[in-house]
N, C-alpha and C positions, 0 to 999 in steps of 0.2 A: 556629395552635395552638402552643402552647409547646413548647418540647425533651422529651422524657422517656426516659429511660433504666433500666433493670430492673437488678438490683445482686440476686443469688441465694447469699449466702455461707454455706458449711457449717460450722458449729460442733462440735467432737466433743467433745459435752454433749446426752444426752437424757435424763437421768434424772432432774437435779438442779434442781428447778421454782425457784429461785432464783436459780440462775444463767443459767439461760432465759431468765429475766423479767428481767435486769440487763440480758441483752446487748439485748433486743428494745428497753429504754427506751433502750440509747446509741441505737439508729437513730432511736426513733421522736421524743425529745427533739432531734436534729437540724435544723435550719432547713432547711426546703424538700425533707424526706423523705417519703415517705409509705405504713408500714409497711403491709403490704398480708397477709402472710400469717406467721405460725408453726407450723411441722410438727416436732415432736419425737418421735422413735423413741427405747424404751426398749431395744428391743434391738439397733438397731445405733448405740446410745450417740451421737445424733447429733440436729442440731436444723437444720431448713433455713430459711432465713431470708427473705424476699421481701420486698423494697422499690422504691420507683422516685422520681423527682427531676430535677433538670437534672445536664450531667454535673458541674458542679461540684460541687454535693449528695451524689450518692451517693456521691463517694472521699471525702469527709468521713465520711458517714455510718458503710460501711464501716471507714474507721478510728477512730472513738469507738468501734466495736461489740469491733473488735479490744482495742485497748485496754482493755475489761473483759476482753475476753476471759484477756489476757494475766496478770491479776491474778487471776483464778477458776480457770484449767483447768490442768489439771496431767496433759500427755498422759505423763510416767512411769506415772501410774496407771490410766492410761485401758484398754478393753477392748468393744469392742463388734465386730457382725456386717460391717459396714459397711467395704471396705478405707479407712486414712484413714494422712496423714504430720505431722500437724498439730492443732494446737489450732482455729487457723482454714484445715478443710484443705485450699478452696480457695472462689474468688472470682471467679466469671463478672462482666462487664458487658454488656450486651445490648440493641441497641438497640429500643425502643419506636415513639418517634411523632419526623419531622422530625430526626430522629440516622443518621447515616452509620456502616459499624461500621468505621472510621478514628478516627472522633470515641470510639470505646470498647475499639479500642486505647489511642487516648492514654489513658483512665482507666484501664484498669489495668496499664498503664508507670507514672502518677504513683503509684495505689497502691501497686503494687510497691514502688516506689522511697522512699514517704514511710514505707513499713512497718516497711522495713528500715534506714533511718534511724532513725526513733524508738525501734523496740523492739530493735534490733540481733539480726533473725532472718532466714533463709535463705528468700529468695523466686523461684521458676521463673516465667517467663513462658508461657502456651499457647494452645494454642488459635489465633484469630486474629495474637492476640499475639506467638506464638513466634517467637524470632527464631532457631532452630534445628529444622531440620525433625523431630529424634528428638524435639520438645517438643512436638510438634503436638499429639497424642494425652494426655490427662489420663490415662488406668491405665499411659503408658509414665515417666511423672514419678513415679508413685505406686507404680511395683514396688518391692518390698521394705519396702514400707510405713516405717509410722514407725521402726520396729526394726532398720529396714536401712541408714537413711541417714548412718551413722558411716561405713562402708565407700563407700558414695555419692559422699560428698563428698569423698570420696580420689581420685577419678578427674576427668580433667582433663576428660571429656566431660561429668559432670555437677554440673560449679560451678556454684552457683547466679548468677542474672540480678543477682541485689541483694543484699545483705549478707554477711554470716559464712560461711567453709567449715566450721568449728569446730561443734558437735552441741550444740545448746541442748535439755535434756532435757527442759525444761516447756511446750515449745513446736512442737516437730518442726518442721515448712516446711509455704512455706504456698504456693501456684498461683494466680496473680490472670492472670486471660485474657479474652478476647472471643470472644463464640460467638453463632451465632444460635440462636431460643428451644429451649431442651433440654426435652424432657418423661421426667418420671422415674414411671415408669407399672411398675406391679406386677401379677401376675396371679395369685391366691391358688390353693393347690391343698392340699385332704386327701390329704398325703401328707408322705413325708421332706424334710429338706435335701438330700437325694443325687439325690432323685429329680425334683425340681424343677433343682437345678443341668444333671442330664443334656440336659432338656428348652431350660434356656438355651445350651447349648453347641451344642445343633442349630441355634438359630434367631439369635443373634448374630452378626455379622459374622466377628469373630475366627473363628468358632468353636472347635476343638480347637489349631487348629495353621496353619500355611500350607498347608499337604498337605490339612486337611479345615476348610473356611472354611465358617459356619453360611450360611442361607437368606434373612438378611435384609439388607440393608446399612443404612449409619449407625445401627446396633444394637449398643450394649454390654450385656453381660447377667452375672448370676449366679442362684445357686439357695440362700436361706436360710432359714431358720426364724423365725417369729415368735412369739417367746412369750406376748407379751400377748394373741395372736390365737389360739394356738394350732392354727394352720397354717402351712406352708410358698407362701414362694413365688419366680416368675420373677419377678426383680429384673431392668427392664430401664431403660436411657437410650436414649429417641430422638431423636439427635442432629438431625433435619431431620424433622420430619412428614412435610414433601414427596415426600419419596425412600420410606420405610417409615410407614403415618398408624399411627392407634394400632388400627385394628380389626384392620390386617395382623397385628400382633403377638399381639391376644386370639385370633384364629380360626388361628395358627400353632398357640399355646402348646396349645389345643381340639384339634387336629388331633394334634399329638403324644401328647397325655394320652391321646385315644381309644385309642389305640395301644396305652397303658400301662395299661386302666385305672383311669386316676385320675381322681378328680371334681375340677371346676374350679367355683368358687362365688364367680364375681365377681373384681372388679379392682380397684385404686386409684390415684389419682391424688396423688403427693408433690407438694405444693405446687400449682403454677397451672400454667394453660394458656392459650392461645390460640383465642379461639372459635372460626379456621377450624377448626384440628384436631377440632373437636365434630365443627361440619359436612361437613366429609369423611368422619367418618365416617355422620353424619347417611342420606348422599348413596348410602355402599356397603349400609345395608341399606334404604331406601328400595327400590334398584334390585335386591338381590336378593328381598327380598319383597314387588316390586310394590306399594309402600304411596305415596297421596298425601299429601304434606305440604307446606304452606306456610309459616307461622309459624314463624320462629326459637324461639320457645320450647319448641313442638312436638317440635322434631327435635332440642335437646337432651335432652327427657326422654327419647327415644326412645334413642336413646346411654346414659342414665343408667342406662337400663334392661337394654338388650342388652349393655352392657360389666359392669353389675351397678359400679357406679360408686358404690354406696350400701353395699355390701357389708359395710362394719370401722366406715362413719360414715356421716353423713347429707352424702352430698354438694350442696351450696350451690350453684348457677350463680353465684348476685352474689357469692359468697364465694370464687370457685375459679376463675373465668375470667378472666382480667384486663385484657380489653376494657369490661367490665361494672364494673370498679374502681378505672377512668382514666377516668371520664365526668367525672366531678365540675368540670373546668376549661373543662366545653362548654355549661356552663347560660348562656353567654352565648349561645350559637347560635341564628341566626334561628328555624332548625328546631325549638328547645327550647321557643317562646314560644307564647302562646296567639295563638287568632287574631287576636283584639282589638286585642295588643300589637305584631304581627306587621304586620296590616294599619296601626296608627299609625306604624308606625316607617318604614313604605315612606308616609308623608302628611308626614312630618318633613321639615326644612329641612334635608335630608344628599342627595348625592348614592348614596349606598348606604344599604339598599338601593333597588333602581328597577328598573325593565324587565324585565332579565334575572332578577332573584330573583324577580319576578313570573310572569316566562312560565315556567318552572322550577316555579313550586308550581299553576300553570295547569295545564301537562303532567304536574304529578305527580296531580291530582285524574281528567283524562282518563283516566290511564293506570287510577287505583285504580277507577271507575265500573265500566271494560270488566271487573277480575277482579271486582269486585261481581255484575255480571250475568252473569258464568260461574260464581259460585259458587251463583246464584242459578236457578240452571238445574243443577248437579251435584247431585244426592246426592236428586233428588224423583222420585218412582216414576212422572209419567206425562211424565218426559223423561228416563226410564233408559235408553235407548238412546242418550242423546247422549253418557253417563257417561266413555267413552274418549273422547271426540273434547274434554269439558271439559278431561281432564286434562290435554291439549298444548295446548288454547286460551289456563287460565289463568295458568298460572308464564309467561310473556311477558310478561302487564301486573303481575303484583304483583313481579316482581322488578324491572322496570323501574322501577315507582313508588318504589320503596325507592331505586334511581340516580337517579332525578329528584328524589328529597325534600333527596339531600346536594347536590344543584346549589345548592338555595336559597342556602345559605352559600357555595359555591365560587362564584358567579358575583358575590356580593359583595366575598369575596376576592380576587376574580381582579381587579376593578377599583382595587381597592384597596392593590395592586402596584405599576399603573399610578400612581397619585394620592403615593404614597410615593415614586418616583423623580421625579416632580417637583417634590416638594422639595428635590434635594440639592442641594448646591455648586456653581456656576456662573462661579467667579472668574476660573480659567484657563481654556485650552485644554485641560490635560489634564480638568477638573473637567467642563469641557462633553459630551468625547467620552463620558467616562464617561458622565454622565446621559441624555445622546441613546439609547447602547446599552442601559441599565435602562430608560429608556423607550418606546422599541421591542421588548424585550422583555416588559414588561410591557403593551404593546397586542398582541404577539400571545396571551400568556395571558389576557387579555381576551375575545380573539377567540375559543379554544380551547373556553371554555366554554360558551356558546350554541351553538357549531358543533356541539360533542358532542350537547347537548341536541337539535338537529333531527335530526342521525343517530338517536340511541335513539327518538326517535317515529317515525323511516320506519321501524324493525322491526315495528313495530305495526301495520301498515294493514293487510297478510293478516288474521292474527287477528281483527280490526276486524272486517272484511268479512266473514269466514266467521261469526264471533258475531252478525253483524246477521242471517244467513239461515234461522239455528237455534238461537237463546239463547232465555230466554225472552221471550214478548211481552210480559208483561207490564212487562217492565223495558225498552221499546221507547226512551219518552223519556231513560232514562238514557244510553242507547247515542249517542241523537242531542245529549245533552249533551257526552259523552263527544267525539265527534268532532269538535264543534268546539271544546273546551276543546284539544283534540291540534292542531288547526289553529291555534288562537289561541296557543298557544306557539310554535309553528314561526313564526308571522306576526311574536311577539315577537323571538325569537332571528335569526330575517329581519334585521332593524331592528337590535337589539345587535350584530351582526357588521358592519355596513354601516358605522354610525357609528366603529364603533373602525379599519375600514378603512383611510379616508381619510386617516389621519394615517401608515399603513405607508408607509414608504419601500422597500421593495422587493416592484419592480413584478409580478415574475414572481407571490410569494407573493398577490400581491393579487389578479391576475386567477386563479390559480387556487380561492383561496377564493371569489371571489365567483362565479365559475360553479358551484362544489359546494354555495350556500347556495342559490343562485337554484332551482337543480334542486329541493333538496329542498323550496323554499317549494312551488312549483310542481306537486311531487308532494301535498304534504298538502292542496293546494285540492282538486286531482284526486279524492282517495281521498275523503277528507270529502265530495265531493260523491255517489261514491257509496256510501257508506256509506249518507248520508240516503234516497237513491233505493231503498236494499233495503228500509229501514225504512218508508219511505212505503207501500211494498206490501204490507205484511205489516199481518193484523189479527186484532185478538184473539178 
């Protein structure tokens, strides 16, 4: 899959629908950009921007954007709720898909660097970026905001990275950095700016002071008013989901308010997100109100719902996730095609795909039968008693299937590594060593794929076993379909490891692979066999 890189720059302009619309066509008129979102705020006089590209793309992008910018905005006059130093008042790059975030430092170092050449304005490097530890942090670049940095730039600690010390008045400075994905998540409450603010200084990192740090970590917060909304709210950045998700922060903000109070009535999400972050939160009230869910669609409404996500707008999955809005360069994927075309394309005169994309969509049908026939036995009243025992049977096969459906493509990739380094250069010695090690690397990732594939079917044979003795009967043959479709992948991925094998030149790696394939072939005859023998016994 191609590079892709996420380009999130702040504009301070939300009011003015023209110059919204200028700065959004410099991105979206860019070659090889592909404007994904615009979020304008009338009251904190601000417009957020989302795009994504290769990295060469988005520092282009970004600077056409700027470049209108430079001619529209006029931060003397500017005024909104939103702290900002800058016309363009700052400039994440973030890596996506197959980008390192090295590779987005270097973009926003060239950013920087070509910004500040061009329009001759003062630019701080952060974040990843920073090549000064007090720069790390974006609210420590942006104290004293726009109004402050005449006196700023008198200080020898905070010259800027790239251009001018001198105070360009229609332009303030501007922060081009690297970060991983930021979510700028809001939490609306009937009530003041005051009282809202207090509630984010309890749960933000910062909190008050060093003496009194809030509850949450990688949490930046404030507390404003929204006029168009005519409610107040916890303005917060979640620097790392991982660390703080976003339910932590709504059932924080809930937890305080009760306190106070104040009625909280839903949330909002600036800009895009990242589906895990859905599904984690997905995951925390599943588990606190005992709910089953499978389907990823499912468990984002479920979020959409319990964070009140719909609250000010109608919030969009395909509009607002950006997993769901970087599909578009995968309609080539095996996975994407119909069966028809799926199955000719493995009868084509190509060595990809073959075996392993086979045994892969083999193992992914095993796997989806077994949650078929646990779903097929949950939720009917004269197998209600098996109703807990479905609910840890079936998320086993349906999430496995979901890993065995993206093998189809990885294990044609994976060979197709291999097939790539044996084209290269072969003139010298050094041209040879080279290729030898890409293609020994590339037959272990070969190997890698199929191997995984037999591992994620041996989690399967308990379940297997336990759903043959108590699922329903009526779905008896699917079960025994089931088991050998799980066999016949393992049999396949058997075979696909063997063959790439033979050509590894290091012996230890070899004989340890091939004793951990053997096993697991060995165990799926095993279990398959008796899988069929519970099934055989059982009648309807």
């Amino acid at each position: 899959m191609s590079q892709l890189v996420e380009c999130v720059p702040n504009f301070s302009e939300g009011r003015n629908g023209k110059v919204i619309d200028a700065i959004a066509n410099a991105i979206s008129s860019t070659e090889g950009c592909l404007l994904l979102d615009v979020d304008p705020g009338p009251s904190t006089n601000r417009t957020v921007y989302t795009f994504v590209g290769s990295p060469l793309a988005v520092v282009e992008g970004a600077l056409h954007a700027a470049k209108v910018a430079y001619e529209l905005i006029d931060m003397a006059q500017h005024k909104g709720e939103h702290p900002r130093m800058g016309a363009l008042d700052v400039c994440p790059f973030i890596p996506v898909r197959n980008v390192t975030m090295e590779e987005c430092v270097n973009c926003a170092n060239q950013f920087g660097k070509r910004l500040a050449e061009d329009l001759g304005v003062p630019v701080y490097l952060y974040g990843e970026a920073a090549q000064q530890e007090n720069r790390r942090l974006l609210p420590s670049i942006r104290a004293g905001e726009y109004e402050g940095l005449q006196d700023k730039f008198k200080k020898p600690e905070w010259v800027p990275d790239f251009g001018p010390t001198s105070f360009v008045s229609s332009w303030g400075a501007t922060a081009s950095g690297a970060r991983k994905f930021l979510i700028a998540y809001n939490v609306n409450l009937l009530t003041t700016k005051e009282l809202a603010h207090r509630i984010a200084l309890n749960i933000r990192e910062q909190g008050r002071s060093k003496d009194e740090p809030g509850r949450l970590k990688k949490v930046q917060g404030m507390g404003w008013y929204l006029d168009e909304a005519n409610l107040a709210q916890v303005s917060t950045n979640l620097l790392d989901f991982e660390v703080t998700p976003l339910h932590a922060v709504y059932e924080e903000v809930c937890k305080d308010a009760k306190e106070l109070t104040l009625p909280v009535v839903g949330s909002q999400i600036v800009g895009l997100l990242p589906l895990q972050a859905i599904l984690d939160s997905a995951d925390f009230y599943m588990q606190k109100e005992n709910l089953f869910l499978l389907e990823e669609e499912h468990k984002v409404r479920l979020v959409i719902s319990r964070l009140g996500l719909d609250s000010l707008a109608p919030f969009n999955p395909k509009e607002r996730i950006i997993d769901y809005m970087v599909q578009g360069d995968e309609e080539g994927c095996l996975i994407n095609r119909s069966l028809r075309s799926f199955i000719q394309s493995v009868g084509a005169r190509s060595p990809a795909p073959g075996g392993g994309s086979v045994s892969a969509a083999v193992s992914a049908m095993g796997a989806a039968l077994g949650s078929m026939v646990g779903l097929m036995t949950y939720g009917k009243r004269q197998f209600e008693e098996l109703d807990g025992k479905m609910r840890k049977l079936i998320p086993p096969f349906y999430h496995t299937m979901k890993e065995l459906i993206s093998m189809v493509d990885a294990d044609a990739n994976a060979f197709n590594s291999y097939m790539d380094a044996m084209k290269l250069p072969k003139n010298t010695p050094e041209e040879k060593e080279s290729r030898e090690v890409a293609m020994q690397a590339g037959l272990k990732k070969a190997i890698a794929v199929p191997l995984s594939l037999a591992e994620k079917v041996d989690t399967l044979w308990p379940s297997l076993e336990e759903l043959a003795t108590c699922g329903n009967v009526s779905c008896k043959s699917d079960l025994q379909v089931a088991a050998k479709a799980l066999e016949t992948g393992v049999f396949g991925a058997y075979y696909n490891v063997l063959i790439n094998l033979k050509d590894v030149k290091d012996e230890t790696f070899k004989s340890q692979i091939q004793d951990k394939v053997s096993a697991l072939l060995e165990n799926a005859k095993k279990n398959s066999a008796v899988v069929l023998e519970l099934l055989e016994g059982r009648r309807e």
